[in-house]
mmCIF file of the C-alpha atoms, coordinates in Angstrom:
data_MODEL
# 
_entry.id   MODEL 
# 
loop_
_atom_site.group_PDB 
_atom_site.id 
_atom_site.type_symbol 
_atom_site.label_atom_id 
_atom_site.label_alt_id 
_atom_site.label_comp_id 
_atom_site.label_asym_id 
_atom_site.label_entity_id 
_atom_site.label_seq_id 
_atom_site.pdbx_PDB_ins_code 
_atom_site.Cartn_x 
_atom_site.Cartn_y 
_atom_site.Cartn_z 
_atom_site.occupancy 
_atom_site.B_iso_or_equiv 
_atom_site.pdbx_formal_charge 
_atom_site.auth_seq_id 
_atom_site.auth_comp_id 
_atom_site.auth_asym_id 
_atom_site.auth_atom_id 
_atom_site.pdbx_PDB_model_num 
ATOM 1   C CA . UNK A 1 1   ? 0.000   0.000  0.000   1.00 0.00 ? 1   UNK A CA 1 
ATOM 2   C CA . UNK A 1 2   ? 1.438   3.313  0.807   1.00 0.00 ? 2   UNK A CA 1 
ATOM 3   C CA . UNK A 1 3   ? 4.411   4.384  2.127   1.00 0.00 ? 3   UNK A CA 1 
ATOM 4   C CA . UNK A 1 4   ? 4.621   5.545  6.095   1.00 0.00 ? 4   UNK A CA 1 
ATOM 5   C CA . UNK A 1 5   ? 6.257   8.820  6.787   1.00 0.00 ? 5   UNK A CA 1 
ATOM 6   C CA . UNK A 1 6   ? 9.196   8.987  9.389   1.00 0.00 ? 6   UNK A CA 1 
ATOM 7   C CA . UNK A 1 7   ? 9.791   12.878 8.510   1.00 0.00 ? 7   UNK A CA 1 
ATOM 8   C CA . UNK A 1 8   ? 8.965   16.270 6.965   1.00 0.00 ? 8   UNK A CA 1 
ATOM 9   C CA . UNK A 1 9   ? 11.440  15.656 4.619   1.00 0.00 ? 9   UNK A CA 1 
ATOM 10  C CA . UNK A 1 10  ? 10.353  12.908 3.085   1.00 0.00 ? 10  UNK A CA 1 
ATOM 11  C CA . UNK A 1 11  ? 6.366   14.519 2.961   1.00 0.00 ? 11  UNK A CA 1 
ATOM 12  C CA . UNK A 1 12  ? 7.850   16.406 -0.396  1.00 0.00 ? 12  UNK A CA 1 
ATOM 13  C CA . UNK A 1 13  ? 8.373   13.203 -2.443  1.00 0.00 ? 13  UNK A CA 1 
ATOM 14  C CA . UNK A 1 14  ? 4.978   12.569 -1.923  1.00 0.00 ? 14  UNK A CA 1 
ATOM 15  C CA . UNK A 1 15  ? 3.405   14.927 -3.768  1.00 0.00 ? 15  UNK A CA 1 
ATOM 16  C CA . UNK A 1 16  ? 1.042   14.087 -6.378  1.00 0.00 ? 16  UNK A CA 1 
ATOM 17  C CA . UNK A 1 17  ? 1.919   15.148 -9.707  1.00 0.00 ? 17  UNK A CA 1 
ATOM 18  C CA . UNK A 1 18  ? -0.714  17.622 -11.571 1.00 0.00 ? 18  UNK A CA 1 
ATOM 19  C CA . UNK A 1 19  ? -2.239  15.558 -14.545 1.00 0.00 ? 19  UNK A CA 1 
ATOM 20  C CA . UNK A 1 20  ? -1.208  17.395 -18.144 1.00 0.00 ? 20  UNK A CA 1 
ATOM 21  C CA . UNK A 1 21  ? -3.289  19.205 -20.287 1.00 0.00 ? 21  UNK A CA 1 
ATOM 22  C CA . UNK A 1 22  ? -4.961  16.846 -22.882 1.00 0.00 ? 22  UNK A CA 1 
ATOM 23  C CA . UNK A 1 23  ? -3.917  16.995 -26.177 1.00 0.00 ? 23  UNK A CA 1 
ATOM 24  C CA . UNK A 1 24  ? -6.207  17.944 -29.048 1.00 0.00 ? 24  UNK A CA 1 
ATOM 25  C CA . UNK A 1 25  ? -5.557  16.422 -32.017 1.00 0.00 ? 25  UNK A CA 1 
ATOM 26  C CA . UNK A 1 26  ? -6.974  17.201 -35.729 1.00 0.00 ? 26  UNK A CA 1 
ATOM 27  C CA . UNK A 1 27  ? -10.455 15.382 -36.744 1.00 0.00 ? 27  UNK A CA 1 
ATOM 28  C CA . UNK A 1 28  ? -10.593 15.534 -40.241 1.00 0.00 ? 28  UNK A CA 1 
ATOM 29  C CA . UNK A 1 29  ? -12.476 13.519 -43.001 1.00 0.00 ? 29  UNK A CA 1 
ATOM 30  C CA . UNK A 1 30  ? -11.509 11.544 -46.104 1.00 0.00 ? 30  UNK A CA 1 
ATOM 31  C CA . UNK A 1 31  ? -11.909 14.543 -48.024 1.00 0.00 ? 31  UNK A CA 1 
ATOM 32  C CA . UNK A 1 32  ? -9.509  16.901 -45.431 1.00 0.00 ? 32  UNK A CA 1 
ATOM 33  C CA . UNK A 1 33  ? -12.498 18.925 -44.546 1.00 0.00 ? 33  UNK A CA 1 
ATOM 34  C CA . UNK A 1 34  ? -13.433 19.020 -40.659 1.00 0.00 ? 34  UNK A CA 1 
ATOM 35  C CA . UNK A 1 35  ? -16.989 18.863 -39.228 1.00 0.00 ? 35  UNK A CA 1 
ATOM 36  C CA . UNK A 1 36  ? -18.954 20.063 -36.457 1.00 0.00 ? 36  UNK A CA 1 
ATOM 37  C CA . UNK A 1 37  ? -22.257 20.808 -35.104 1.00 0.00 ? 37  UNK A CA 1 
ATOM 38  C CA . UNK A 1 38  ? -23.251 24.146 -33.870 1.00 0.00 ? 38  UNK A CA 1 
ATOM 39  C CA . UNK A 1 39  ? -26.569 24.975 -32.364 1.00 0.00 ? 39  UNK A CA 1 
ATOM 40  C CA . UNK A 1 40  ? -28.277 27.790 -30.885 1.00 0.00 ? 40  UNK A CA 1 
ATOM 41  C CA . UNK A 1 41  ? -32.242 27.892 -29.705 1.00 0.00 ? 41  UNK A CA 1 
ATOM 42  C CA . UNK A 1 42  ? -33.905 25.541 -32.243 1.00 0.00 ? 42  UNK A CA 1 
ATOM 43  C CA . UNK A 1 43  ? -31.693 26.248 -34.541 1.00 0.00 ? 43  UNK A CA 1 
ATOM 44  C CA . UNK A 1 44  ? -29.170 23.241 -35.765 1.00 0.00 ? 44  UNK A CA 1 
ATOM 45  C CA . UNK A 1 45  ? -26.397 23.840 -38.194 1.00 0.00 ? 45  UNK A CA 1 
ATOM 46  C CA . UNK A 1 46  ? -23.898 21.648 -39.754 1.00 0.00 ? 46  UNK A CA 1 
ATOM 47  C CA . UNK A 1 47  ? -20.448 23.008 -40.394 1.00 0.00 ? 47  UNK A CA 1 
ATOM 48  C CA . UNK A 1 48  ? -17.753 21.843 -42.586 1.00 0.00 ? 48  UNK A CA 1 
ATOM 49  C CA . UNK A 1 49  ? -14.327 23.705 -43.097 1.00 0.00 ? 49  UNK A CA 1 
ATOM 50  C CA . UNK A 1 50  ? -12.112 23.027 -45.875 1.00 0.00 ? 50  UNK A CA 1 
ATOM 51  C CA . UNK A 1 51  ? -8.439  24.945 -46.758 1.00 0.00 ? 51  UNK A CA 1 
ATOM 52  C CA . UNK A 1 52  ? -9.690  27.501 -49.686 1.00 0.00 ? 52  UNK A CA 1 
ATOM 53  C CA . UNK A 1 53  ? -10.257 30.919 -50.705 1.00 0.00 ? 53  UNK A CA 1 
ATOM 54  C CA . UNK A 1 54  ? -12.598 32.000 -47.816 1.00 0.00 ? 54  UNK A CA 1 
ATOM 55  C CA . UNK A 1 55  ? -16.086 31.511 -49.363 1.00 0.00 ? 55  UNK A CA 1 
ATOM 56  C CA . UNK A 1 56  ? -18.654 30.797 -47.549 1.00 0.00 ? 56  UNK A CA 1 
ATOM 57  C CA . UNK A 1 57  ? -21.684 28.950 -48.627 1.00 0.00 ? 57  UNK A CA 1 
ATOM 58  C CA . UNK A 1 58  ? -25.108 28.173 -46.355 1.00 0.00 ? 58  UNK A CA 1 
ATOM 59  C CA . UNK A 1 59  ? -27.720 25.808 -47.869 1.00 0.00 ? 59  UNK A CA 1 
ATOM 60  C CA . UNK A 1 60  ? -25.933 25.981 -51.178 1.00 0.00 ? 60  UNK A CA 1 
ATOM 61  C CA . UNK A 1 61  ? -26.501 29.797 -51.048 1.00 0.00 ? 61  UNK A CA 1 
ATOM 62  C CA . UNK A 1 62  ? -23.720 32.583 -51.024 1.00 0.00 ? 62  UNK A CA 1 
ATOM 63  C CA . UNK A 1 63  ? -23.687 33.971 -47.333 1.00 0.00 ? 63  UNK A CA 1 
ATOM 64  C CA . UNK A 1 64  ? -25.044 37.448 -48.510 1.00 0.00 ? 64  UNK A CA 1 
ATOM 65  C CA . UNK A 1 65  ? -27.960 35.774 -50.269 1.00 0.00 ? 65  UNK A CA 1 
ATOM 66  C CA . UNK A 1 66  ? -29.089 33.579 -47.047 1.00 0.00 ? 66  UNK A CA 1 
ATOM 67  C CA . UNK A 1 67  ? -28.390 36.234 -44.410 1.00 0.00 ? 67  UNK A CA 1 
ATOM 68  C CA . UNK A 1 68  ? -29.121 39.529 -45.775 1.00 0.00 ? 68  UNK A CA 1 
ATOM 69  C CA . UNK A 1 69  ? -28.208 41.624 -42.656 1.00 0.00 ? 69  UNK A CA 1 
ATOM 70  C CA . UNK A 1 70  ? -25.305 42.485 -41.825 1.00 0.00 ? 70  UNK A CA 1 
ATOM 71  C CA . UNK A 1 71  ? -25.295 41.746 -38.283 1.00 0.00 ? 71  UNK A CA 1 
ATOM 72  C CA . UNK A 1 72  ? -25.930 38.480 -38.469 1.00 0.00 ? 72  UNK A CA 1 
ATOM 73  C CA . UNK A 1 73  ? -22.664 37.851 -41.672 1.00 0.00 ? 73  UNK A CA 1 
ATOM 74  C CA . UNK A 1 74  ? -20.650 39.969 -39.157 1.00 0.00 ? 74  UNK A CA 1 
ATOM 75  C CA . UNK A 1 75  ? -21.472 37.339 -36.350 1.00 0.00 ? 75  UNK A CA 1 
ATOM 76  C CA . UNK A 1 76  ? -20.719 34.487 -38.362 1.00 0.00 ? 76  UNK A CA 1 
ATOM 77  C CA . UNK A 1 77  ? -17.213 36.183 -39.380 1.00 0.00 ? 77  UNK A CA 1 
ATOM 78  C CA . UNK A 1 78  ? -16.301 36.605 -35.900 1.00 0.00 ? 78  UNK A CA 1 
ATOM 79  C CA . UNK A 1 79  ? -14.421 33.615 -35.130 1.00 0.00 ? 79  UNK A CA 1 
ATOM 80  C CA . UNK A 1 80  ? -12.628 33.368 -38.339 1.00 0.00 ? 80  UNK A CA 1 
ATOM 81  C CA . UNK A 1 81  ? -11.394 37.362 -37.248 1.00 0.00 ? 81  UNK A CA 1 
ATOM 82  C CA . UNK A 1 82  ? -10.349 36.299 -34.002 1.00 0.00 ? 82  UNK A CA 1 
ATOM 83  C CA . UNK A 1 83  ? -8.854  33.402 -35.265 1.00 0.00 ? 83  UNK A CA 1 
ATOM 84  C CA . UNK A 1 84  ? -7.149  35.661 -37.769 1.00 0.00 ? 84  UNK A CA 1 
ATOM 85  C CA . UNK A 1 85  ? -7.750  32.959 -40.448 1.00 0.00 ? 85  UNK A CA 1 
ATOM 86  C CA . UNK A 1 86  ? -9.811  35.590 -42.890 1.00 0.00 ? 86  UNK A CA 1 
ATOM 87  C CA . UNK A 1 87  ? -9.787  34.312 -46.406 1.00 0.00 ? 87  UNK A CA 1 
ATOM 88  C CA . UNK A 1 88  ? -8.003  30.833 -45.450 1.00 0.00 ? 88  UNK A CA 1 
ATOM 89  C CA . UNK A 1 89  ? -11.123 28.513 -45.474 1.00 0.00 ? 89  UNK A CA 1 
ATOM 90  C CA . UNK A 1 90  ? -14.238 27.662 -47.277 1.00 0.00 ? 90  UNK A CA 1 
ATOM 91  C CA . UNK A 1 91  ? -16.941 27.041 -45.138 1.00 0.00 ? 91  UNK A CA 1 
ATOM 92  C CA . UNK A 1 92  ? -20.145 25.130 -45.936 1.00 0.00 ? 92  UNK A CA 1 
ATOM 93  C CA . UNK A 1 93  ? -23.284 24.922 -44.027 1.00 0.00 ? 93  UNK A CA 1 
ATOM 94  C CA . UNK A 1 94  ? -26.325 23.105 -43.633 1.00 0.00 ? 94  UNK A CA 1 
ATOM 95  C CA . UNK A 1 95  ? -29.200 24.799 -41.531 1.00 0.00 ? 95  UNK A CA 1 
ATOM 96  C CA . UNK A 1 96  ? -32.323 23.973 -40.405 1.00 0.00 ? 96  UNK A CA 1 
ATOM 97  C CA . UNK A 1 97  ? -34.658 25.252 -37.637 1.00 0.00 ? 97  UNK A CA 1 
ATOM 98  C CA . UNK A 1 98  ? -35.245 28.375 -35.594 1.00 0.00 ? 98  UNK A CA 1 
ATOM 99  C CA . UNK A 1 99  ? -35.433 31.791 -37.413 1.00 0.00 ? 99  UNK A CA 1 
ATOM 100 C CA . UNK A 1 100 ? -32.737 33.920 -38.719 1.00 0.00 ? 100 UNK A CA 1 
ATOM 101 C CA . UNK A 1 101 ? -31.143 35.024 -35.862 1.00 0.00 ? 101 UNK A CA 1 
ATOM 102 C CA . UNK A 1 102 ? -30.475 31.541 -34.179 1.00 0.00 ? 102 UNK A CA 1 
ATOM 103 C CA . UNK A 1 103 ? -29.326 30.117 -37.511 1.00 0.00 ? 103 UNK A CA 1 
ATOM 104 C CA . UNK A 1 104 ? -26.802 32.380 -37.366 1.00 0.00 ? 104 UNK A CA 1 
ATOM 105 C CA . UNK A 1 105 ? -25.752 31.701 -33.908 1.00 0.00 ? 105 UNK A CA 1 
ATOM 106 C CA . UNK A 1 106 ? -25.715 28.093 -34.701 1.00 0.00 ? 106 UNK A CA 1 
ATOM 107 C CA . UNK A 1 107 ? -23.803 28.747 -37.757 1.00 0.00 ? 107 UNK A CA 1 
ATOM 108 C CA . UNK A 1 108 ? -21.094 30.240 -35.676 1.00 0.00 ? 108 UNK A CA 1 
ATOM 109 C CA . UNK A 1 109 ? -21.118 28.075 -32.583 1.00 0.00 ? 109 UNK A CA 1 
ATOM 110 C CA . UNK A 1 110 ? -20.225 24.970 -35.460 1.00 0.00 ? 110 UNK A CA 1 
ATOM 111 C CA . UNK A 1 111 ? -17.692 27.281 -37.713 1.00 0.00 ? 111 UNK A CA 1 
ATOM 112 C CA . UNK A 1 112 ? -15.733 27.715 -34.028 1.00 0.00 ? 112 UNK A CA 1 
ATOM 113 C CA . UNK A 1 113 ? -15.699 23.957 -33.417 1.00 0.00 ? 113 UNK A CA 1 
ATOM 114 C CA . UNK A 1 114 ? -15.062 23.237 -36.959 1.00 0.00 ? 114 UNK A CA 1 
ATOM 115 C CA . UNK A 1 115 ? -12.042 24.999 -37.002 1.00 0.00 ? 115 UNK A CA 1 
ATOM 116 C CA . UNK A 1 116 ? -10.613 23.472 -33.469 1.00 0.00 ? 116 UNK A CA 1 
ATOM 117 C CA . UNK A 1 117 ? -11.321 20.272 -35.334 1.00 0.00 ? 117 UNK A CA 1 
ATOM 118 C CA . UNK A 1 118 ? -9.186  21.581 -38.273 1.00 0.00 ? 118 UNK A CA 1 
ATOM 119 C CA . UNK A 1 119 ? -6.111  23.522 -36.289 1.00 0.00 ? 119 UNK A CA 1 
ATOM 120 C CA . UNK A 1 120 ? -6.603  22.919 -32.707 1.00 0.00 ? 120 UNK A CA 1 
ATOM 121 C CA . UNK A 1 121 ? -3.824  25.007 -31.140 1.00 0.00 ? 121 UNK A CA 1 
ATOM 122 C CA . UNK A 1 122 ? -6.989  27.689 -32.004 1.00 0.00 ? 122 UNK A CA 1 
ATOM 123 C CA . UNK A 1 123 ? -8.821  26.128 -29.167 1.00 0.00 ? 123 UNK A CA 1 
ATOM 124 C CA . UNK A 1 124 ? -7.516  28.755 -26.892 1.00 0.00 ? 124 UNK A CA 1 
ATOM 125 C CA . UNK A 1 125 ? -8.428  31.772 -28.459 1.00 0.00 ? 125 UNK A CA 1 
ATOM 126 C CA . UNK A 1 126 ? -11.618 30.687 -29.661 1.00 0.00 ? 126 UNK A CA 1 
ATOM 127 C CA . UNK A 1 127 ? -12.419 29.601 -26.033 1.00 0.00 ? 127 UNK A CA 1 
ATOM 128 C CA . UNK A 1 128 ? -11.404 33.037 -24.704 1.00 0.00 ? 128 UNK A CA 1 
ATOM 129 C CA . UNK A 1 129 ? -13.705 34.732 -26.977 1.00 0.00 ? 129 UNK A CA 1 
ATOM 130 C CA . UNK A 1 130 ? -16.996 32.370 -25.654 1.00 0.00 ? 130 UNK A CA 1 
ATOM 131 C CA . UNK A 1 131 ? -17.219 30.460 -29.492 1.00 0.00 ? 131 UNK A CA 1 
ATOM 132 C CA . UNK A 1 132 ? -16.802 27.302 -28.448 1.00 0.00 ? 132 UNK A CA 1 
ATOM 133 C CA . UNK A 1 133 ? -19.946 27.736 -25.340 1.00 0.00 ? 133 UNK A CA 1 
ATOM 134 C CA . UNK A 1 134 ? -23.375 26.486 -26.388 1.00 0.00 ? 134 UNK A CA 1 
ATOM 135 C CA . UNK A 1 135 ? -25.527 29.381 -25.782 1.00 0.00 ? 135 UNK A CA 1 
ATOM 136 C CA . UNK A 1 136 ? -28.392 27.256 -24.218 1.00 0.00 ? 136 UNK A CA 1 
ATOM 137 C CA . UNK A 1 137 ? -30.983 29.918 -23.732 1.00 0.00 ? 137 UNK A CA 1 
ATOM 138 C CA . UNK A 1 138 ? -34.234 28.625 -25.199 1.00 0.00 ? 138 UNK A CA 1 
ATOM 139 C CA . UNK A 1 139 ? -37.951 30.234 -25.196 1.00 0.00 ? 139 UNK A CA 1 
ATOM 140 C CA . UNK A 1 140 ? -39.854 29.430 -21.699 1.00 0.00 ? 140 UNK A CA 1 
ATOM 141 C CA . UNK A 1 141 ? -42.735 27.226 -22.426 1.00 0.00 ? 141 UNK A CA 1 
ATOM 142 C CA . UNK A 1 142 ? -46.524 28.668 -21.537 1.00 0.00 ? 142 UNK A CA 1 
ATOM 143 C CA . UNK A 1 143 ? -47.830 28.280 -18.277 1.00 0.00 ? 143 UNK A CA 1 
ATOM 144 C CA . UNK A 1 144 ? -51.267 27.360 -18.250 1.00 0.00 ? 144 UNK A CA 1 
ATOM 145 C CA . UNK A 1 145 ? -53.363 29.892 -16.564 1.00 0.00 ? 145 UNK A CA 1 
ATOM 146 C CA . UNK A 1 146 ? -51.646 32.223 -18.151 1.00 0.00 ? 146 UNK A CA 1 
ATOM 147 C CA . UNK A 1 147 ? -51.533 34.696 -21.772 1.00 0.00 ? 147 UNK A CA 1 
ATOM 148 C CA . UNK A 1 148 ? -47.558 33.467 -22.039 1.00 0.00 ? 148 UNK A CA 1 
ATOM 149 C CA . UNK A 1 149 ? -44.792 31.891 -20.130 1.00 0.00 ? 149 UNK A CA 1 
ATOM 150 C CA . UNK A 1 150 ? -45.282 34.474 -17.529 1.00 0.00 ? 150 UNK A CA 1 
ATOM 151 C CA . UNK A 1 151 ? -47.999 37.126 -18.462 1.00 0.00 ? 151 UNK A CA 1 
ATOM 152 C CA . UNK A 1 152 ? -51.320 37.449 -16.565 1.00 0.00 ? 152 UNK A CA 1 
ATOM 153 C CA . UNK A 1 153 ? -54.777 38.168 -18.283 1.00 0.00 ? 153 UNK A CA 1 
ATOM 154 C CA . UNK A 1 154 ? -55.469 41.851 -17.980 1.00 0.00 ? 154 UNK A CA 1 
ATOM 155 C CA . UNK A 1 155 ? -57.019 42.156 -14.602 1.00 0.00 ? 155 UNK A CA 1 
ATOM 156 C CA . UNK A 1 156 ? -60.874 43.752 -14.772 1.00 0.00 ? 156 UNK A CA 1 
ATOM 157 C CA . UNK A 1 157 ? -63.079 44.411 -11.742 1.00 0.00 ? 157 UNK A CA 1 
ATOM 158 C CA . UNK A 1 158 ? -66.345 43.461 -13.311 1.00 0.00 ? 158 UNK A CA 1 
# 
């Protein structure tokens, strides 16, 4: 069993020895392309990132054509910006569910863990900027009783 102690000297080579960090390796397919899954309210999206001239295409639609606002291209960008891998990959997605918005957000969530697939000494930076966290806030169900989740019917004296 263990060893018994005769001194404070010897309580030193005792110490445990702090596991490593694990080691993240590259996932990719038989084509070189990595995949992930990214989702965000009810919105799913499936992500695959390839080495190319940094097009990106969403339901076989040019990303201008499928998202229209800004915003929501911008917020799809931004892990490829902090990454500081602009115009490196081409990135194809499949999305279903949810409206615009949480497309987007699942579009993203699945680019960022594409691309730790694909290089994954990016891990840390995309984990410092909150990519890589499932955003798993999701519409409160209705309350019976009640006009919503939480609204009352408008109170009336008579």
């Amino acid at each position: 069993m263990a060893e018994t102690i005769q001194s404070l000297d010897q309580l030193s080579s005792l110490k445990p020895v702090a596991p490593e960090a694990p080691k993240h390796i590259q996932k990719l397919d038989k084509q070189g392309r990595a995949y992930a899954t990214g989702k965000r309210k009810n919105a799913v999206a499936r992500v695959w990132v390839k080495p190319g001239k940094g097009t990106i295409t969403v339901n076989t639609r040019p990303i201008e054509v499928f998202f229209a606002r800004p915003v929501l291209r911008m917020l799809i960008q931004q892990p490829i910006v902090a990454a500081n891998r602009t115009g490196q990959y081409d990135i194809i997605c499949s999305v279903s569910g949810g409206g615009l918005s949480g497309q987007a957000g699942a579009v993203r969530h699945g680019l960022s863990k594409a691309l730790t697939y694909f290089e994954p000494e990016l891990r840390s930076v995309l984990k410092r900027g909150g990519f890589l966290t499932r955003d798993s806030r999701v519409v409160e169900r209705k309350k019976y009783g009640r006009a919503k989740a939480r609204r009352s019917f408008q109170f009336s004296k008579r």
